[in-house]
N, CA, C and O atoms as CSV, one atom per row, in Angstrom:
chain,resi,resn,atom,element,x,y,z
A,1,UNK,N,N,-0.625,8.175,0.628
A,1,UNK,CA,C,0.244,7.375,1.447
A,1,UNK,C,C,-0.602,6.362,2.213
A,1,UNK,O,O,-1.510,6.696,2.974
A,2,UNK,N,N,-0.247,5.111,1.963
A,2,UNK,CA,C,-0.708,4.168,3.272
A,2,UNK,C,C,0.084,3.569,4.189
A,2,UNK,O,O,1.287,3.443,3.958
A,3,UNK,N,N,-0.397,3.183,5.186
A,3,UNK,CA,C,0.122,2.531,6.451
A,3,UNK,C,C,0.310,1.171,6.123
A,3,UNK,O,O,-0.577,0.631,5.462
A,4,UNK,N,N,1.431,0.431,6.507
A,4,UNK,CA,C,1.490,-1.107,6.708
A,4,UNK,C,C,2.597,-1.552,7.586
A,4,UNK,O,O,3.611,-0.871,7.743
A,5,UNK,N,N,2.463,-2.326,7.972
A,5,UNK,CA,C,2.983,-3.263,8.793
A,5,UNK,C,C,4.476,-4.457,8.709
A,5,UNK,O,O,4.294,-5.673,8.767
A,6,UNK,N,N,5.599,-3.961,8.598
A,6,UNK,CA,C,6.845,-5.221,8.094
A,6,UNK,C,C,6.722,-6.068,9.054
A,6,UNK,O,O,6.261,-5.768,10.155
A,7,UNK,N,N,7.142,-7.265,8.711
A,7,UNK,CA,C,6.736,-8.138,9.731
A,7,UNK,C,C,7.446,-8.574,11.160
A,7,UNK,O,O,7.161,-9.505,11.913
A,8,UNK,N,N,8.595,-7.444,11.274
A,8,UNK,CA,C,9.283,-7.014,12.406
A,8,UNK,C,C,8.139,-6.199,13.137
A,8,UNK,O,O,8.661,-5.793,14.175
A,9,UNK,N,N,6.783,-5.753,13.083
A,9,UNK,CA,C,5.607,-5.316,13.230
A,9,UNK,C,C,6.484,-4.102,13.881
A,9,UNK,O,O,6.640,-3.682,15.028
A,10,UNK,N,N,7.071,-3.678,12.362
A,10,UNK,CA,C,7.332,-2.332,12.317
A,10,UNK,C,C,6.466,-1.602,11.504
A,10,UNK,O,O,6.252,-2.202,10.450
A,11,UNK,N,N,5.689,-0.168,11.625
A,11,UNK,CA,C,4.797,0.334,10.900
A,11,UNK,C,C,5.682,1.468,9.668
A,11,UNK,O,O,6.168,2.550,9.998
A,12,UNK,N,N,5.711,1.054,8.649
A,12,UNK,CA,C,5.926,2.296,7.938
A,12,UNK,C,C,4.763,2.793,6.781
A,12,UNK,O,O,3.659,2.261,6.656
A,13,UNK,N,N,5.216,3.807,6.061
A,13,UNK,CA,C,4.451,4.229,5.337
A,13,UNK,C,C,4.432,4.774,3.835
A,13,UNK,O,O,5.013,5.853,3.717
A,14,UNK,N,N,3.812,4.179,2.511
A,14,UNK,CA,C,3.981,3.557,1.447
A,14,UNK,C,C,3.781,4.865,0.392
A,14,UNK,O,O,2.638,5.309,0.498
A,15,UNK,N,N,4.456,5.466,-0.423
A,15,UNK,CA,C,3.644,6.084,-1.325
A,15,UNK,C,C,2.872,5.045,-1.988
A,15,UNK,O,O,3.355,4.111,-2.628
A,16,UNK,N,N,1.723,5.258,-1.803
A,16,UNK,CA,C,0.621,4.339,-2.898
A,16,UNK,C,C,1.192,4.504,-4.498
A,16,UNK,O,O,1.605,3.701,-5.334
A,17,UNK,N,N,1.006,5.862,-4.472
A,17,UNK,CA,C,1.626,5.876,-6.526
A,17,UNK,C,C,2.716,4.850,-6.396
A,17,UNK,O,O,2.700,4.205,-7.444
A,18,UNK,N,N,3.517,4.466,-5.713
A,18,UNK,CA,C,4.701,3.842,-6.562
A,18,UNK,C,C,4.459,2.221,-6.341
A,18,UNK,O,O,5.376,1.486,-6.706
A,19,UNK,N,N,3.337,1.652,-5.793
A,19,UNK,CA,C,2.949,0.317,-5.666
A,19,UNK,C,C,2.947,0.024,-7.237
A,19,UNK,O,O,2.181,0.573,-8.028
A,20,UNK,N,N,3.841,-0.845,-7.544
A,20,UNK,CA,C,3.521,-2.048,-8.649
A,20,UNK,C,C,2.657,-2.878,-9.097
A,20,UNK,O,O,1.728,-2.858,-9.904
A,21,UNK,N,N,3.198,-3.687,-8.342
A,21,UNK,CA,C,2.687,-5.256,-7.723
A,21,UNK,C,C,2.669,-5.124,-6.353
A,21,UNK,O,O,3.420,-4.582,-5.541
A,22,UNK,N,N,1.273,-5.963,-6.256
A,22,UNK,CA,C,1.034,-6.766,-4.385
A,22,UNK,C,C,0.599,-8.235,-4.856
A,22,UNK,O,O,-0.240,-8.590,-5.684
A,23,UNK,N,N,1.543,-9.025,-3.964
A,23,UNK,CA,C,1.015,-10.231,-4.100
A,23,UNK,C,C,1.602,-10.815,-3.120
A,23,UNK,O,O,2.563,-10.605,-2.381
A,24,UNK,N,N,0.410,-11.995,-3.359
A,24,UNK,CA,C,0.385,-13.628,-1.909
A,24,UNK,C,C,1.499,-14.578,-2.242
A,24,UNK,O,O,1.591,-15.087,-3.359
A,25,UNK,N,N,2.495,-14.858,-1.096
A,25,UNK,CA,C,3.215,-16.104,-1.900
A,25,UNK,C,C,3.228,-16.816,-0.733
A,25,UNK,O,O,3.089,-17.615,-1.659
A,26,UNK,N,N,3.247,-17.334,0.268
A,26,UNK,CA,C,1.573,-16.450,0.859
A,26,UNK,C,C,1.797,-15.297,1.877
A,26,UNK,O,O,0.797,-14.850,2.439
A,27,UNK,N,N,2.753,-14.889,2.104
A,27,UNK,CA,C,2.817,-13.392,2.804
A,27,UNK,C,C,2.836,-12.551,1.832
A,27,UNK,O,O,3.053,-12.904,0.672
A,28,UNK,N,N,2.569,-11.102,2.250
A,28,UNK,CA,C,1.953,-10.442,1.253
A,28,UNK,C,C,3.435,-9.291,0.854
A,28,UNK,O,O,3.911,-8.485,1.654
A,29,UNK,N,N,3.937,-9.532,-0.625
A,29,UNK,CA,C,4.402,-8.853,-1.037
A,29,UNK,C,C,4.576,-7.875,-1.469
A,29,UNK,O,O,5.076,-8.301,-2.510
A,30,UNK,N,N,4.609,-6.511,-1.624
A,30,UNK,CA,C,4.430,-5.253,-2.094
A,30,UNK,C,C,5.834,-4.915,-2.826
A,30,UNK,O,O,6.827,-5.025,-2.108
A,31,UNK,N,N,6.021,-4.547,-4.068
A,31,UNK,CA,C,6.571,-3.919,-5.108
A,31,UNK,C,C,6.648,-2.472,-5.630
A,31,UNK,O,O,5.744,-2.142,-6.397
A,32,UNK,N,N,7.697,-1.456,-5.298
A,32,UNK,CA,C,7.265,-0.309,-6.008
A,32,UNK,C,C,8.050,-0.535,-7.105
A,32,UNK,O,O,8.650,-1.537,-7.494
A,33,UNK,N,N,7.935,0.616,-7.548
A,33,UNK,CA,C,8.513,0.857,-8.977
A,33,UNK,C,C,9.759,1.272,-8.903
A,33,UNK,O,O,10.510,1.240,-9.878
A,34,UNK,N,N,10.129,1.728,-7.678
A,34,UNK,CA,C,11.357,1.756,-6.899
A,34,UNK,C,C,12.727,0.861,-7.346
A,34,UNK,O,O,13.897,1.191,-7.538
A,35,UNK,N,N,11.877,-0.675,-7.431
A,35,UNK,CA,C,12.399,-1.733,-7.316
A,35,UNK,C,C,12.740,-2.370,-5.709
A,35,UNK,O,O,13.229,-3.496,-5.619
A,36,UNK,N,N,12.500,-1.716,-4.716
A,36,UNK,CA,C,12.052,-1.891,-3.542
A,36,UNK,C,C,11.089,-2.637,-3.017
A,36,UNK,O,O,9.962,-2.157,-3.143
A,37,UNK,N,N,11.174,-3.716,-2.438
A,37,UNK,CA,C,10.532,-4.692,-1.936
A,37,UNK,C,C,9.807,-4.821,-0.434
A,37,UNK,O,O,10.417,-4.341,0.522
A,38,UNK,N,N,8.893,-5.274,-0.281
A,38,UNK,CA,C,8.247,-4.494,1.228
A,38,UNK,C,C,7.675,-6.528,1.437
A,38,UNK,O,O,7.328,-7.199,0.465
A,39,UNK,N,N,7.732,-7.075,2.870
A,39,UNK,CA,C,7.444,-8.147,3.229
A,39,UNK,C,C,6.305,-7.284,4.016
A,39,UNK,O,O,6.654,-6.170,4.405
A,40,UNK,N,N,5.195,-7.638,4.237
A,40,UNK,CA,C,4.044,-6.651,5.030
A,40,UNK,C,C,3.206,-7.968,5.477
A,40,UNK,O,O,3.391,-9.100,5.029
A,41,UNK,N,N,2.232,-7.583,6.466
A,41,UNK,CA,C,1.424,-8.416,7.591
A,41,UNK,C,C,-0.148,-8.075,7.033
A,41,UNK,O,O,-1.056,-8.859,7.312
A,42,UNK,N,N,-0.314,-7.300,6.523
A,42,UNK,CA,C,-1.508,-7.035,5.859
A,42,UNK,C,C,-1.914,-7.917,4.660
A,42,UNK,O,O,-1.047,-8.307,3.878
A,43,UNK,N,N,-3.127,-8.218,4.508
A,43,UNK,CA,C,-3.317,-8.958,3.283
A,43,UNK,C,C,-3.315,-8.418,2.134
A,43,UNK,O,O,-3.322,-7.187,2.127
A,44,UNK,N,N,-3.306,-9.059,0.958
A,44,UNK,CA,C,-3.514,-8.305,-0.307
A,44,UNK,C,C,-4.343,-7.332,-0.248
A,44,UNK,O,O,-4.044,-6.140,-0.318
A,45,UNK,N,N,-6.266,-8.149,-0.015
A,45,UNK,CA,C,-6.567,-7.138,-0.033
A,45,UNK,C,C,-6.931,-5.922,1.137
A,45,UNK,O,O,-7.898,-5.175,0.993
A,46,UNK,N,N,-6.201,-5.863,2.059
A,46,UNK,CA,C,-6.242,-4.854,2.447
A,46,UNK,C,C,-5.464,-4.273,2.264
A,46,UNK,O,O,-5.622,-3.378,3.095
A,47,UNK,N,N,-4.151,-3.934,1.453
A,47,UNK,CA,C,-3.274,-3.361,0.613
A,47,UNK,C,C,-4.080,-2.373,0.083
A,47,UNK,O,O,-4.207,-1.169,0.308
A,48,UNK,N,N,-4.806,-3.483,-0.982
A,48,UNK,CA,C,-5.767,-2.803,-1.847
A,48,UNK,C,C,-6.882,-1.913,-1.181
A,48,UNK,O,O,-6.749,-0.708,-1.397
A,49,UNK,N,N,-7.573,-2.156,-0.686
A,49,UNK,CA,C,-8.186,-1.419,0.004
A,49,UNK,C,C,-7.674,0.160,0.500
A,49,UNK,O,O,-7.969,1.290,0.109
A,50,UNK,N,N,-6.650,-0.429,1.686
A,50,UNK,CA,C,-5.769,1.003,1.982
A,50,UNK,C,C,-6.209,2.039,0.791
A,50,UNK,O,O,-7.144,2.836,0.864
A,51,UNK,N,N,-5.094,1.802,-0.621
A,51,UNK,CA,C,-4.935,2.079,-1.901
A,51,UNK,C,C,-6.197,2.487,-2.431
A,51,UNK,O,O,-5.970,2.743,-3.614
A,52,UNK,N,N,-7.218,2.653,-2.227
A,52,UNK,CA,C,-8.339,3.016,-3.108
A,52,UNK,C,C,-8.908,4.103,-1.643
A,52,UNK,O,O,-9.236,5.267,-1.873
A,53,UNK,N,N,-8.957,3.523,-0.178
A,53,UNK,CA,C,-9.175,4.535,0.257
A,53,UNK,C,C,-8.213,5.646,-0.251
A,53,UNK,O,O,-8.635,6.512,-1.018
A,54,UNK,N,N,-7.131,5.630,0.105
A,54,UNK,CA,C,-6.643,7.219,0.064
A,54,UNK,C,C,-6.414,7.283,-1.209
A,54,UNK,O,O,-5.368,7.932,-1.185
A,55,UNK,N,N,-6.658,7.056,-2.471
A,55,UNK,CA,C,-7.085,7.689,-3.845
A,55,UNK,C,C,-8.391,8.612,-3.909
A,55,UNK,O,O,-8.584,9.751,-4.333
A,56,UNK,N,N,-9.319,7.516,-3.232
A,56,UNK,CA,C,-10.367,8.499,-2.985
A,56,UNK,C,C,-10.580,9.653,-2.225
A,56,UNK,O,O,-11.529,10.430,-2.326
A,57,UNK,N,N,-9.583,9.715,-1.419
A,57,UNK,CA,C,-9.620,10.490,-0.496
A,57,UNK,C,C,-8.922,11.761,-1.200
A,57,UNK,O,O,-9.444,12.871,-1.302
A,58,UNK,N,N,-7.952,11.481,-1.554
A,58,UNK,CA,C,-7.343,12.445,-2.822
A,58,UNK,C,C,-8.339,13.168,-3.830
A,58,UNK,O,O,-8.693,14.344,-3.918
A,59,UNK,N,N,-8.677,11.964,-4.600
A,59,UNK,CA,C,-9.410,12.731,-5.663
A,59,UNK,C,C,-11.122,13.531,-4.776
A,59,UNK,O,O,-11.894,14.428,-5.115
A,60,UNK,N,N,-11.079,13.008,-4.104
A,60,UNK,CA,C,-12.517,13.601,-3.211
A,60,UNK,C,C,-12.018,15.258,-2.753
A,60,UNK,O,O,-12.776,16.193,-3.012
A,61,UNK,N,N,-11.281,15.389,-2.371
A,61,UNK,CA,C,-10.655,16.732,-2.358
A,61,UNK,C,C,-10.340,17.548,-3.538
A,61,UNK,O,O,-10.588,18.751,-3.454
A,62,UNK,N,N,-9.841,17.095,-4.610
A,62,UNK,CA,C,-9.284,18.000,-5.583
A,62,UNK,C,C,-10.836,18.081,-6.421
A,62,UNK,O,O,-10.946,19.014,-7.216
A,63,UNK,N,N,-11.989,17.165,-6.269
A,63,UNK,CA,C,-13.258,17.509,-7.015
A,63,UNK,C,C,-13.687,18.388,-6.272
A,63,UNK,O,O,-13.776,19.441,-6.904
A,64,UNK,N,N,-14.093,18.517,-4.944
A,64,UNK,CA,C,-14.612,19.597,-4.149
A,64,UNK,C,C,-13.867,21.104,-4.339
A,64,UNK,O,O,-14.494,22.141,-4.555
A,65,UNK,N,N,-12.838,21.037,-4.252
A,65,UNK,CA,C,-12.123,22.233,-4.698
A,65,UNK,C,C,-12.055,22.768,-5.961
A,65,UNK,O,O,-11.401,23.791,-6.164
């Protein structure tokens, strides 16, 4: 799950698996697979970012275990 920002700088929070698409048009769009659409204050790449932290953070746990 990541954190982001709607631009009512309301905070909610994303299953990462269901991100699609993120993209600039130039605010940053987020897409799940949902078909659910997210307007967010964060940039692409810190989308991305978020998204690879907590993958890693995931898979960093299930290797240790």
């Amino acid at each position: 799950m990541i954190e982001v920002t709607k631009m009512d700088r309301s905070e909610i929070i994303l299953n990462a698996d269901l991100i699609e698409t993120v993209e600039s048009t130039p605010d940053t769009i987020i897409r799940l697979t949902t078909g659910k659409k997210f307007l967010v204050l964060e940039s692409v790449d810190e989308v991305v970012q978020r998204t690879i932290e907590y993958k890693r953070a995931i898979y960093t746990r299930y290797i240790k275990d």
